[in-house]
Biopython code that builds the backbone (N, CA, C, O; Angstrom):
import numpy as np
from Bio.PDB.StructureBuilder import StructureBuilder

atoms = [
    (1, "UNK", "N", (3.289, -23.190, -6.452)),
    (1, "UNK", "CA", (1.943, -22.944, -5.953)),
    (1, "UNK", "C", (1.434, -24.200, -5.257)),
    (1, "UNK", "O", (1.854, -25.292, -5.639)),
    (2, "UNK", "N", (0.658, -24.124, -4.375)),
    (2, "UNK", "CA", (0.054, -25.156, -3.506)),
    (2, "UNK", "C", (-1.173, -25.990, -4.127)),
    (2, "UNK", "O", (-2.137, -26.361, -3.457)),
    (3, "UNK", "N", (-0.997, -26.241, -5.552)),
    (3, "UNK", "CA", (-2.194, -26.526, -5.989)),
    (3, "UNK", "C", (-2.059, -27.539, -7.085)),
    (3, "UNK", "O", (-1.261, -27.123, -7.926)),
    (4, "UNK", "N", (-2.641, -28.940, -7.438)),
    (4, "UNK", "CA", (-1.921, -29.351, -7.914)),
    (4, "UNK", "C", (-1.869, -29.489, -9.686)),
    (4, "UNK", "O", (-0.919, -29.652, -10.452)),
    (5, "UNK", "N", (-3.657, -29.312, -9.968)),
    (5, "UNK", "CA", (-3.615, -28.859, -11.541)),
    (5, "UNK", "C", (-3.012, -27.138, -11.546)),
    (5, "UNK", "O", (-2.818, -26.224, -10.744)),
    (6, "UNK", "N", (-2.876, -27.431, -13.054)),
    (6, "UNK", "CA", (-2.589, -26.187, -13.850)),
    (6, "UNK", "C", (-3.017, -24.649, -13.925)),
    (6, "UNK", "O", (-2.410, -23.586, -14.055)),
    (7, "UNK", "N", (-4.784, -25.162, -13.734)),
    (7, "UNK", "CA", (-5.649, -23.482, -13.621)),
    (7, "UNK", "C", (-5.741, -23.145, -12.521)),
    (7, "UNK", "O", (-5.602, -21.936, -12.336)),
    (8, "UNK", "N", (-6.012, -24.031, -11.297)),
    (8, "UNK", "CA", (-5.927, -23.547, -9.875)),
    (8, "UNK", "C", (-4.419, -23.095, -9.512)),
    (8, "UNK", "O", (-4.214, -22.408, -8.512)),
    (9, "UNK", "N", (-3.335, -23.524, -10.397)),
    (9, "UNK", "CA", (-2.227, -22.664, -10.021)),
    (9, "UNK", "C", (-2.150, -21.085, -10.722)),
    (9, "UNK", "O", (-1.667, -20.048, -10.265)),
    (10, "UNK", "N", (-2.748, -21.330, -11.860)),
    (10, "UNK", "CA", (-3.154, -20.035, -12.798)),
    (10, "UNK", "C", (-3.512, -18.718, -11.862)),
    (10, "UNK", "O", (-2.890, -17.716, -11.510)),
    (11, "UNK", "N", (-4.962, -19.295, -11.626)),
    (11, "UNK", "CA", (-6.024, -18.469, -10.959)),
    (11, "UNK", "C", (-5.165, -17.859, -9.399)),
    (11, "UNK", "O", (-5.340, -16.656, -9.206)),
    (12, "UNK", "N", (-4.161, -18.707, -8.177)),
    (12, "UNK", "CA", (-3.847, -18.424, -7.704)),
    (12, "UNK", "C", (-2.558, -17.255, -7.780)),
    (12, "UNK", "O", (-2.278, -16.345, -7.000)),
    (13, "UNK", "N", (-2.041, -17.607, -8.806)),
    (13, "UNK", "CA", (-0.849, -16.708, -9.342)),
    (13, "UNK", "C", (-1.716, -15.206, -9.274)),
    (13, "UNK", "O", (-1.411, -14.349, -8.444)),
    (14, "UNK", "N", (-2.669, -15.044, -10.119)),
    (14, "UNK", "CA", (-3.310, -13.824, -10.480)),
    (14, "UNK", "C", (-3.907, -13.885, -9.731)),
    (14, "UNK", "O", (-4.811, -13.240, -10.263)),
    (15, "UNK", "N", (-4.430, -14.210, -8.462)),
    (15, "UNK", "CA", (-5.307, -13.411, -7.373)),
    (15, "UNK", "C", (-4.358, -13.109, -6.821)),
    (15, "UNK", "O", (-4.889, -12.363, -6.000)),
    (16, "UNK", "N", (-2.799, -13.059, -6.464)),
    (16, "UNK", "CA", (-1.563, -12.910, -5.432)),
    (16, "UNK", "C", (-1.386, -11.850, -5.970)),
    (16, "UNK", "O", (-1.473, -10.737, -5.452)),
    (17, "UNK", "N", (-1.041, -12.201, -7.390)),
    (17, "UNK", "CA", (0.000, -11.020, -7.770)),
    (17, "UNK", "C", (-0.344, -9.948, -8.670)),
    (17, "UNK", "O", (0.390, -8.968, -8.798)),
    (18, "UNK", "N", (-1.954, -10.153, -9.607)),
    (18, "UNK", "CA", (-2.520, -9.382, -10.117)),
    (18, "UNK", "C", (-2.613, -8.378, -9.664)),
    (18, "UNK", "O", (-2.730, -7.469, -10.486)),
    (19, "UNK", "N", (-2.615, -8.016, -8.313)),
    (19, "UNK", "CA", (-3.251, -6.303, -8.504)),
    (19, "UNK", "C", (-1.343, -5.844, -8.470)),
    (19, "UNK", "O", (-1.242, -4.698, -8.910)),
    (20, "UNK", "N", (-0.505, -6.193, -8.239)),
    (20, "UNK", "CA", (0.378, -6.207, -7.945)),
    (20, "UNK", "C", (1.214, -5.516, -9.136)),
    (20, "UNK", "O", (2.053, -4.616, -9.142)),
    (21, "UNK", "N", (0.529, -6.456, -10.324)),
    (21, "UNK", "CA", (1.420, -5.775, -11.428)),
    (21, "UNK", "C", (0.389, -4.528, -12.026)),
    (21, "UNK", "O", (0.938, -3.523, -12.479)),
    (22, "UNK", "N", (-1.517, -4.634, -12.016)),
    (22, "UNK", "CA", (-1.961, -3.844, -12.346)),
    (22, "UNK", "C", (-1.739, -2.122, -11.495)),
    (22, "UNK", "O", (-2.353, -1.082, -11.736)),
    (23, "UNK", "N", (-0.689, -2.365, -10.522)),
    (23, "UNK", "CA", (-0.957, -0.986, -9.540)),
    (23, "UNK", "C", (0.875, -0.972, -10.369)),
    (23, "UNK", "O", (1.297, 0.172, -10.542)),
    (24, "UNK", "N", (1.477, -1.691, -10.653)),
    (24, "UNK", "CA", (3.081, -1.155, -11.331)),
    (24, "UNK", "C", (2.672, -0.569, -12.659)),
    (24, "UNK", "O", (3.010, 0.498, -13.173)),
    (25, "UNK", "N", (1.653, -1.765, -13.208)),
    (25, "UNK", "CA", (1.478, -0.662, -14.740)),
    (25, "UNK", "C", (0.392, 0.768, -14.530)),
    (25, "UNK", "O", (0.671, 1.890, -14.952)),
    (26, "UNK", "N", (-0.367, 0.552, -14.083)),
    (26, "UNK", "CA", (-0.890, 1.814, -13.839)),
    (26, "UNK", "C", (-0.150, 3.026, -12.977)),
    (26, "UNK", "O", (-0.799, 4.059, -12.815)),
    (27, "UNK", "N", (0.737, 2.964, -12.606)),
    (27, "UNK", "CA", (1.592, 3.568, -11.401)),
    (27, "UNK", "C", (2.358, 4.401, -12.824)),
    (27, "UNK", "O", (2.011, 5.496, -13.267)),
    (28, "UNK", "N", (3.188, 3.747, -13.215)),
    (28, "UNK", "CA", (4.079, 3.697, -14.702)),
    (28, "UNK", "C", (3.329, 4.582, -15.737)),
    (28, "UNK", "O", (3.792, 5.591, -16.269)),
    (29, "UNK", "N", (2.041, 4.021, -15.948)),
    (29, "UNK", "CA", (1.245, 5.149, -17.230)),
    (29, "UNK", "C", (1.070, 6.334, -16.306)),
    (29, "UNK", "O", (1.932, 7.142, -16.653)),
    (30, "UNK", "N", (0.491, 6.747, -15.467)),
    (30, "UNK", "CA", (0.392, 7.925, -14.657)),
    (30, "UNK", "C", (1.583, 9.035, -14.767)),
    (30, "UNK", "O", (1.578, 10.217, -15.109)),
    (31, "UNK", "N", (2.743, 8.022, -14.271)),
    (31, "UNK", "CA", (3.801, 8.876, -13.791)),
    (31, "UNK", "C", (4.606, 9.625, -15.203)),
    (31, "UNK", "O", (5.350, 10.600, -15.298)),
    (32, "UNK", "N", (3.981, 8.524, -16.334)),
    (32, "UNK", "CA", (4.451, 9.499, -17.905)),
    (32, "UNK", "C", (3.175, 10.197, -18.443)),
    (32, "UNK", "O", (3.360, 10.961, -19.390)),
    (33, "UNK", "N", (2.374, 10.105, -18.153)),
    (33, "UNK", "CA", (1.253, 11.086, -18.535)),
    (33, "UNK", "C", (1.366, 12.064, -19.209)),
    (33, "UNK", "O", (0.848, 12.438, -20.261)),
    (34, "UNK", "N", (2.553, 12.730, -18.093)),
    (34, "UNK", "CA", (2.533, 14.565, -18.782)),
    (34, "UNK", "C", (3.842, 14.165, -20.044)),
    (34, "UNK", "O", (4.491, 15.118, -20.474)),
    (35, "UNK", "N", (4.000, 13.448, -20.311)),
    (35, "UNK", "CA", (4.735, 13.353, -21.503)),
    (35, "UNK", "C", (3.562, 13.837, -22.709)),
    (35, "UNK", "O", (3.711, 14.539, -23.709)),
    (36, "UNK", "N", (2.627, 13.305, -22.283)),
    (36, "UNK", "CA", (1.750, 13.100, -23.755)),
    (36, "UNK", "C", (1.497, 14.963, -24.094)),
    (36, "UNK", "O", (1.332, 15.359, -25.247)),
    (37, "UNK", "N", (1.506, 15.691, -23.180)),
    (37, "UNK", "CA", (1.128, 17.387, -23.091)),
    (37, "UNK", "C", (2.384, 18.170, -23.853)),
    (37, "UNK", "O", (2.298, 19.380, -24.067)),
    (38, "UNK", "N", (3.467, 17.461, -24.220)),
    (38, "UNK", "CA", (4.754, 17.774, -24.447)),
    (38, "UNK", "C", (4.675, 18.517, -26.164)),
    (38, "UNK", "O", (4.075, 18.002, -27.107)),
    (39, "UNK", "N", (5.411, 19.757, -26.204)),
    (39, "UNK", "CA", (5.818, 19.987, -27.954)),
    (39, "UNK", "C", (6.557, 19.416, -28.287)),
    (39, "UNK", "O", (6.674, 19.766, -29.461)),
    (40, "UNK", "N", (7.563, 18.350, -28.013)),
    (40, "UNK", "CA", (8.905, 18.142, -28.378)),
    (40, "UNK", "C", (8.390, 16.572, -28.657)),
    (40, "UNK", "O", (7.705, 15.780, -28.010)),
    (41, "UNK", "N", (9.113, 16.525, -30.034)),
    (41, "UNK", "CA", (8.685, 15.352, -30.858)),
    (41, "UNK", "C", (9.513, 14.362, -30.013)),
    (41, "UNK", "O", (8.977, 13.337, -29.592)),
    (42, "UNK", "N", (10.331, 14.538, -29.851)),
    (42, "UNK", "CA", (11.238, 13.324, -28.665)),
    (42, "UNK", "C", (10.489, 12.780, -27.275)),
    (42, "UNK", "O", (10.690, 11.709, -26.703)),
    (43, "UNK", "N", (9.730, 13.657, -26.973)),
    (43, "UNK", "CA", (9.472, 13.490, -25.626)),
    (43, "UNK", "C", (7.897, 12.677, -25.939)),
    (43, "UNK", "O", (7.456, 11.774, -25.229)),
    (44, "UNK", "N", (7.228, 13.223, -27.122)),
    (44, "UNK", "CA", (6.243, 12.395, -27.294)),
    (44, "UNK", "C", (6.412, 10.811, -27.624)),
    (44, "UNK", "O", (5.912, 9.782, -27.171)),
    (45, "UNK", "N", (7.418, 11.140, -28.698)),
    (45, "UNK", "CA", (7.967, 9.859, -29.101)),
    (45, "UNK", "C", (8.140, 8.861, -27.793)),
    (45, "UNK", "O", (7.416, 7.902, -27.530)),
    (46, "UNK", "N", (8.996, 9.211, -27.230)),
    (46, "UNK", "CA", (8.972, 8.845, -25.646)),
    (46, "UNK", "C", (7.732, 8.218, -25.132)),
    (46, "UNK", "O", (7.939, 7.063, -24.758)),
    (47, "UNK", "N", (6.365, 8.665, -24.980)),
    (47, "UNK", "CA", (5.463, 8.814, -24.156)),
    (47, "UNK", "C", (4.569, 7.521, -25.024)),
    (47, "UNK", "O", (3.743, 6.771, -24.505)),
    (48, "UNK", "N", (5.061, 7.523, -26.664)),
    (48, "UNK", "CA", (3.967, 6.838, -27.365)),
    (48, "UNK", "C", (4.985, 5.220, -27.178)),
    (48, "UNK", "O", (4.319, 4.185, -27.137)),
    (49, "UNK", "N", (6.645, 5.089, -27.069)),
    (49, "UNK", "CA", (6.851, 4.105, -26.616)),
    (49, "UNK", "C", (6.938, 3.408, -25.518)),
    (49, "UNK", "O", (7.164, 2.200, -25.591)),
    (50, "UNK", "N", (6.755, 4.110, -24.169)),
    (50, "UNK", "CA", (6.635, 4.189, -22.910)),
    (50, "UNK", "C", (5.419, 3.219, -22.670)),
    (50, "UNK", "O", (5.364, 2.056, -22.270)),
    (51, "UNK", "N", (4.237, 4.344, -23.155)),
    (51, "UNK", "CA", (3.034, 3.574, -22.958)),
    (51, "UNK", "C", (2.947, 1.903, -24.236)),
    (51, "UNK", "O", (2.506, 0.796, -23.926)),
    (52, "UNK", "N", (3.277, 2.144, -25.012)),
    (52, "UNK", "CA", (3.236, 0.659, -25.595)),
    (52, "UNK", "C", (3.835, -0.302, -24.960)),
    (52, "UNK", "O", (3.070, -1.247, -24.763)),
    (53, "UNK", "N", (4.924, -0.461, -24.541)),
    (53, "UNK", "CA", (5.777, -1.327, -23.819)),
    (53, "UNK", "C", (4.889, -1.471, -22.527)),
    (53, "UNK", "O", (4.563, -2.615, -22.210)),
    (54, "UNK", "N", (4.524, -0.556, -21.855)),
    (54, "UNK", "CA", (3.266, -0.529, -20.382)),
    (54, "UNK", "C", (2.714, -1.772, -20.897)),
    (54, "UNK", "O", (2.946, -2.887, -20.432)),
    (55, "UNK", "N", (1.741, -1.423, -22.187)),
    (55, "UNK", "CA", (0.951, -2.102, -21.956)),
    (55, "UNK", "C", (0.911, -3.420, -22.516)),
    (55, "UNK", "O", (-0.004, -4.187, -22.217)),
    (56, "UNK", "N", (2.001, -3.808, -23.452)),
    (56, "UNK", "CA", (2.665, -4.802, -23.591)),
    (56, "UNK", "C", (2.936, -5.984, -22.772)),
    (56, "UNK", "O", (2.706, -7.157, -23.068)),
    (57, "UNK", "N", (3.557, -5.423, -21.490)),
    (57, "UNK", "CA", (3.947, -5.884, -20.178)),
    (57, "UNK", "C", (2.345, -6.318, -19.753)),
    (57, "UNK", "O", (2.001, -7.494, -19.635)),
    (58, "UNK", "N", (1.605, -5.378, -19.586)),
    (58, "UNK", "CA", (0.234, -5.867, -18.628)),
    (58, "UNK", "C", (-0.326, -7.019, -19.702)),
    (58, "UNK", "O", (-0.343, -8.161, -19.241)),
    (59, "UNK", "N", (-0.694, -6.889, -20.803)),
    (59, "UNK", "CA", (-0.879, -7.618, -21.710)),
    (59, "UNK", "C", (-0.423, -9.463, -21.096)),
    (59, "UNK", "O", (-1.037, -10.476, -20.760)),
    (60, "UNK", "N", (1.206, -8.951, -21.263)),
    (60, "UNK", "CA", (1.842, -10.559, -21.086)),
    (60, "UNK", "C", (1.500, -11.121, -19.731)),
    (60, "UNK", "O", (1.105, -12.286, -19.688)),
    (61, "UNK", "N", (1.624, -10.321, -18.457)),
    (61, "UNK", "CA", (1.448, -10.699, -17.083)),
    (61, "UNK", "C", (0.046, -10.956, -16.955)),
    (61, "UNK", "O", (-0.316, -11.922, -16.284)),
    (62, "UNK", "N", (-0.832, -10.172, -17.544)),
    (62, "UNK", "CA", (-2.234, -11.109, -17.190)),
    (62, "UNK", "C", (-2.953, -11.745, -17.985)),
    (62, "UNK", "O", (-4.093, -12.058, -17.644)),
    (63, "UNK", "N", (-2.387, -12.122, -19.382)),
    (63, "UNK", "CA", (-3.568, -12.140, -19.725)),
    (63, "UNK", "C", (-2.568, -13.835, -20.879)),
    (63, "UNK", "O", (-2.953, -14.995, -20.726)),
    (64, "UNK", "N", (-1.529, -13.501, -21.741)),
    (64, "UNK", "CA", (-0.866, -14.047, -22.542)),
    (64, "UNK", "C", (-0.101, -15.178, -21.719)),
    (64, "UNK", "O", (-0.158, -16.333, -22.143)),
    (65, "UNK", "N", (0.779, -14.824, -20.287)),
    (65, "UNK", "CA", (1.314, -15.892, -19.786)),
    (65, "UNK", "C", (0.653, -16.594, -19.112)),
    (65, "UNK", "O", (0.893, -17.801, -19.138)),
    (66, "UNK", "N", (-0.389, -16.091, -18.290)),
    (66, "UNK", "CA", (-1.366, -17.205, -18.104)),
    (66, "UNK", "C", (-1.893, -18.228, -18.641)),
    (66, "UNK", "O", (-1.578, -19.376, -18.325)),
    (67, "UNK", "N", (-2.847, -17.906, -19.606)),
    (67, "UNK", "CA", (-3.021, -18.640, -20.829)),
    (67, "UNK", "C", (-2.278, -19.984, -20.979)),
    (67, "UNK", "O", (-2.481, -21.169, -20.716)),
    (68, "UNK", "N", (-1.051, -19.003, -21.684)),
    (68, "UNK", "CA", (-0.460, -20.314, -21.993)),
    (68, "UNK", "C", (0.423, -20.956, -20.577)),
    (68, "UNK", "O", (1.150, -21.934, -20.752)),
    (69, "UNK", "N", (0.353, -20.614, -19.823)),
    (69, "UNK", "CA", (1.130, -21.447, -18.639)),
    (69, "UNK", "C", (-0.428, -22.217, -18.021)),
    (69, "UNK", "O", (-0.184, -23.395, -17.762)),
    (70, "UNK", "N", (-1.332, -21.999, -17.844)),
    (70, "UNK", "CA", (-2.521, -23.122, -17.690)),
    (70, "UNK", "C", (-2.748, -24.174, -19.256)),
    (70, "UNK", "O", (-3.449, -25.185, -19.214)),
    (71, "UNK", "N", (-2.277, -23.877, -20.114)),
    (71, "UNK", "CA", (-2.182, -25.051, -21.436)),
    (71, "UNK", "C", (-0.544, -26.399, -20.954)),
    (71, "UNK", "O", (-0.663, -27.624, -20.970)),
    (72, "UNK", "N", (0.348, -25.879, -20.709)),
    (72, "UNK", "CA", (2.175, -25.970, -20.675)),
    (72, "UNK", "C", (2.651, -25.680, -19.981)),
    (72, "UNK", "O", (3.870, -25.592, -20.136)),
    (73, "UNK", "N", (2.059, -25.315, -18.710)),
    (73, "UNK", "CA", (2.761, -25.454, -17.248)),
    (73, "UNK", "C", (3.004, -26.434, -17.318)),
    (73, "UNK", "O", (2.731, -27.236, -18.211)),
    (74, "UNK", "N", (3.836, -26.634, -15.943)),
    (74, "UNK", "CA", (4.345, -27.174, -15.272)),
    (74, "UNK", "C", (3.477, -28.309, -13.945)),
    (74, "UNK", "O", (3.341, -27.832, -12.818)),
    (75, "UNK", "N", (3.131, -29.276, -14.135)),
    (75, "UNK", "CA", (2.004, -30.001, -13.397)),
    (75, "UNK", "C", (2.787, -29.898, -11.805)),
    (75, "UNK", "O", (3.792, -29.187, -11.789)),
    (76, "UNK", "N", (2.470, -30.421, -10.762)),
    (76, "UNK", "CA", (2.734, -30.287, -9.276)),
    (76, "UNK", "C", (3.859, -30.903, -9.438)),
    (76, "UNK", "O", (4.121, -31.653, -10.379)),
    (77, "UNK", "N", (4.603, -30.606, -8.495)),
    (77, "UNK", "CA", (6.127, -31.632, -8.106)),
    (77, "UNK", "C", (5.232, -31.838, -6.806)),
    (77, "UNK", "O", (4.215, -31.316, -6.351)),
    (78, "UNK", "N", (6.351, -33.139, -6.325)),
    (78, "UNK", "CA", (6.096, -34.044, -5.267)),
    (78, "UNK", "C", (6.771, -32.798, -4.251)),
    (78, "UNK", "O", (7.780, -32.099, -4.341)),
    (79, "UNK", "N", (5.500, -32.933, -3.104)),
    (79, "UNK", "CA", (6.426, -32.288, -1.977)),
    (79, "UNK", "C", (6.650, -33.035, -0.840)),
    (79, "UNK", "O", (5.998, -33.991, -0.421)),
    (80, "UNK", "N", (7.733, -32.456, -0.333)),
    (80, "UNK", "CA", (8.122, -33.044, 0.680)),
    (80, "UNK", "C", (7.668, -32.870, 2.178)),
    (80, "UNK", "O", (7.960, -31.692, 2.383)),
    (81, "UNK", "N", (7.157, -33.328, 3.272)),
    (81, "UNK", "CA", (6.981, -32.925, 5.018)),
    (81, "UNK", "C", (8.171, -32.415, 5.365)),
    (81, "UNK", "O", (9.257, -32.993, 5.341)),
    (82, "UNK", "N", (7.881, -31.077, 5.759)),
    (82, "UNK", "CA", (9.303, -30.621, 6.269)),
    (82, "UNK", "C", (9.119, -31.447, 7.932)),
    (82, "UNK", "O", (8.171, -31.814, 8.626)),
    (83, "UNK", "N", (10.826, -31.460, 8.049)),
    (83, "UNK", "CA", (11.407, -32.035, 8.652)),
    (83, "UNK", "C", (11.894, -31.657, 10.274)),
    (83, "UNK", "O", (11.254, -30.725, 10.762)),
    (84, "UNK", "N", (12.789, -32.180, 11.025)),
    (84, "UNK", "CA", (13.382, -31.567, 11.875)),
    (84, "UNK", "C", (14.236, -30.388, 11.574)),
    (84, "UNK", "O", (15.003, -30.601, 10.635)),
    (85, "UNK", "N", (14.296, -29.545, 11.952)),
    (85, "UNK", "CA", (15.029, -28.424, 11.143)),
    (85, "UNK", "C", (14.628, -27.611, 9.855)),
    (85, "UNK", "O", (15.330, -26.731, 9.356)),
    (86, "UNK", "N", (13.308, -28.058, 9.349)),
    (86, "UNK", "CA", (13.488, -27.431, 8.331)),
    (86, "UNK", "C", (12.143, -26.447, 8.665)),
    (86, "UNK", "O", (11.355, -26.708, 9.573)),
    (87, "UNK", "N", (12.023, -25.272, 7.771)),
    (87, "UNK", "CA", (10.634, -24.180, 8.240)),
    (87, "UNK", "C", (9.769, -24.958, 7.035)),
    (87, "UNK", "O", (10.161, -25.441, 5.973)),
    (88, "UNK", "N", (8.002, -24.859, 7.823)),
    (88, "UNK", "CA", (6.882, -25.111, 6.532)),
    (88, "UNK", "C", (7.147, -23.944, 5.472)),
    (88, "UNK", "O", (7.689, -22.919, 5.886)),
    (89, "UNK", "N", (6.750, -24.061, 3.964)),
    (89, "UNK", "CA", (7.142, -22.949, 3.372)),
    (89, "UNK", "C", (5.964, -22.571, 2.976)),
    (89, "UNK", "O", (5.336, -23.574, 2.639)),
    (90, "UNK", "N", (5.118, -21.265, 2.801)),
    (90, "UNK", "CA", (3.893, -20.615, 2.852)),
    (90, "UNK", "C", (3.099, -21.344, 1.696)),
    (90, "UNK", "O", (1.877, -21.471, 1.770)),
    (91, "UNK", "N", (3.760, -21.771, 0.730)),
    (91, "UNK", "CA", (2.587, -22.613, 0.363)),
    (91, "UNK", "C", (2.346, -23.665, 0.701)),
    (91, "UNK", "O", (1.260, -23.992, 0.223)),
    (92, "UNK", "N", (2.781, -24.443, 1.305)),
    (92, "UNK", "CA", (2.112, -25.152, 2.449)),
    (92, "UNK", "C", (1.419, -25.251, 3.514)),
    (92, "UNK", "O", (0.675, -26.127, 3.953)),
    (93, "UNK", "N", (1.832, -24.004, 3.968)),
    (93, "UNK", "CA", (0.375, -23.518, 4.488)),
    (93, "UNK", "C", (-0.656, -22.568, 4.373)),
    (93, "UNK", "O", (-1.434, -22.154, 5.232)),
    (94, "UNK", "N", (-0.567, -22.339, 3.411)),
    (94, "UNK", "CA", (-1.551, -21.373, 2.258)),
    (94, "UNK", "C", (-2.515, -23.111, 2.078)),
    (94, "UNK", "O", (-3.646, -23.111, 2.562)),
    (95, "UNK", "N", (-2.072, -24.304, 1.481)),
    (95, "UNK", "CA", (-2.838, -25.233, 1.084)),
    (95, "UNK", "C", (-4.322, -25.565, 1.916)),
    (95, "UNK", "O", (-5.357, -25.970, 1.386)),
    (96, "UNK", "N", (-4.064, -25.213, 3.654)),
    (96, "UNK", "CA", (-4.778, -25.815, 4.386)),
    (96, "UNK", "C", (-5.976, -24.763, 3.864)),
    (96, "UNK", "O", (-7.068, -25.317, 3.743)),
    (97, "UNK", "N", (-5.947, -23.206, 3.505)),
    (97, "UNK", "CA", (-6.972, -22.606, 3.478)),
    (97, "UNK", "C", (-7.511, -22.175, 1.842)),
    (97, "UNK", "O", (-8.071, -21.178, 1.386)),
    (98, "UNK", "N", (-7.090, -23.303, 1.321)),
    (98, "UNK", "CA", (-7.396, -22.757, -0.355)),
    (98, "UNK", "C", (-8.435, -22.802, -0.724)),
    (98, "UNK", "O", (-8.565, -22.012, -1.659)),
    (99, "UNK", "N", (-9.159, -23.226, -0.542)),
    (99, "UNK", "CA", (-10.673, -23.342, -0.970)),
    (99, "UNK", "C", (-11.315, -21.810, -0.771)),
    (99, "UNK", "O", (-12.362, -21.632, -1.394)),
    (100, "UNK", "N", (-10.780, -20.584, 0.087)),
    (100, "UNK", "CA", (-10.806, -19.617, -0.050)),
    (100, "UNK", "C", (-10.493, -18.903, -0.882)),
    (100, "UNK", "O", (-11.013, -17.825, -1.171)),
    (101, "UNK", "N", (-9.758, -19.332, -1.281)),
    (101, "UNK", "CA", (-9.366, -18.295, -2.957)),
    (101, "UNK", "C", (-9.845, -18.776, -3.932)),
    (101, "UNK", "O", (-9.700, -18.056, -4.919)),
    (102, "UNK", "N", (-10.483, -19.903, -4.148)),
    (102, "UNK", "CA", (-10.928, -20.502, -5.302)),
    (102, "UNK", "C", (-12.618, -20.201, -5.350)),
    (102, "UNK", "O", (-13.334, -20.924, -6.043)),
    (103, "UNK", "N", (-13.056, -19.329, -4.737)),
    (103, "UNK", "CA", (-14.308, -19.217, -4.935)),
    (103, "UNK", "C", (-14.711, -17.933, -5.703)),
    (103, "UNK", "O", (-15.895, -17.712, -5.956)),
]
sb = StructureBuilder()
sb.init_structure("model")
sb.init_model(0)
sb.init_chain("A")
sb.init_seg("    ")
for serial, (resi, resn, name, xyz) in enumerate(atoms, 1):
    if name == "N":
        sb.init_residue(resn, " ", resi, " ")
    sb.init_atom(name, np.array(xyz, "f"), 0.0, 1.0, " ", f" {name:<3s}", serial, name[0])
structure = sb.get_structure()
């Protein structure tokens, strides 16, 4: 991330990729839904571990790894000026306009 404390890398992670995983887990509970309408003890069974694991997952991606990755991240590495030959890489130039996402 283009940022060099811990929570501004936090906060950027989850403004990128948050809706990202909230439209996979919600996509996911939808598409088992009609499990839950089911007679068949298997298929419920199914539907009641389906959705736990869902929300397990959303749980860890927004809310648990954050957390603790703004406590025990990983602080900035040194970057480098790209070079002759080499391409800028988007968070580098994501940096020039960050103050936009941080508001």
């Amino acid at each position: 991330a283009p940022f060099e404390d811990r929570e501004s890398k936090v906060r950027y992670a989850l403004m990128t990729m948050g809706s990202s995983i909230l439209n996979a887990g919600g996509s996911t509970l939808l598409g088992t839904l009609f499990l839950a309408g089911s007679d068949s003890v298997v298929f419920r069974t199914f539907f009641i571990f389906m959705w736990g694991t869902i929300f397990l997952g959303l749980f860890s991606g927004l809310a648990f790894a954050p957390v603790v990755l703004s406590l025990i991240g990983p602080l900035a590495a040194p970057r480098s000026q790209p070079g002759r030959g080499q391409r800028q890489s988007a968070g580098s130039m994501f940096s020039e306009h960050s103050s936009l996402y941080l508001q």
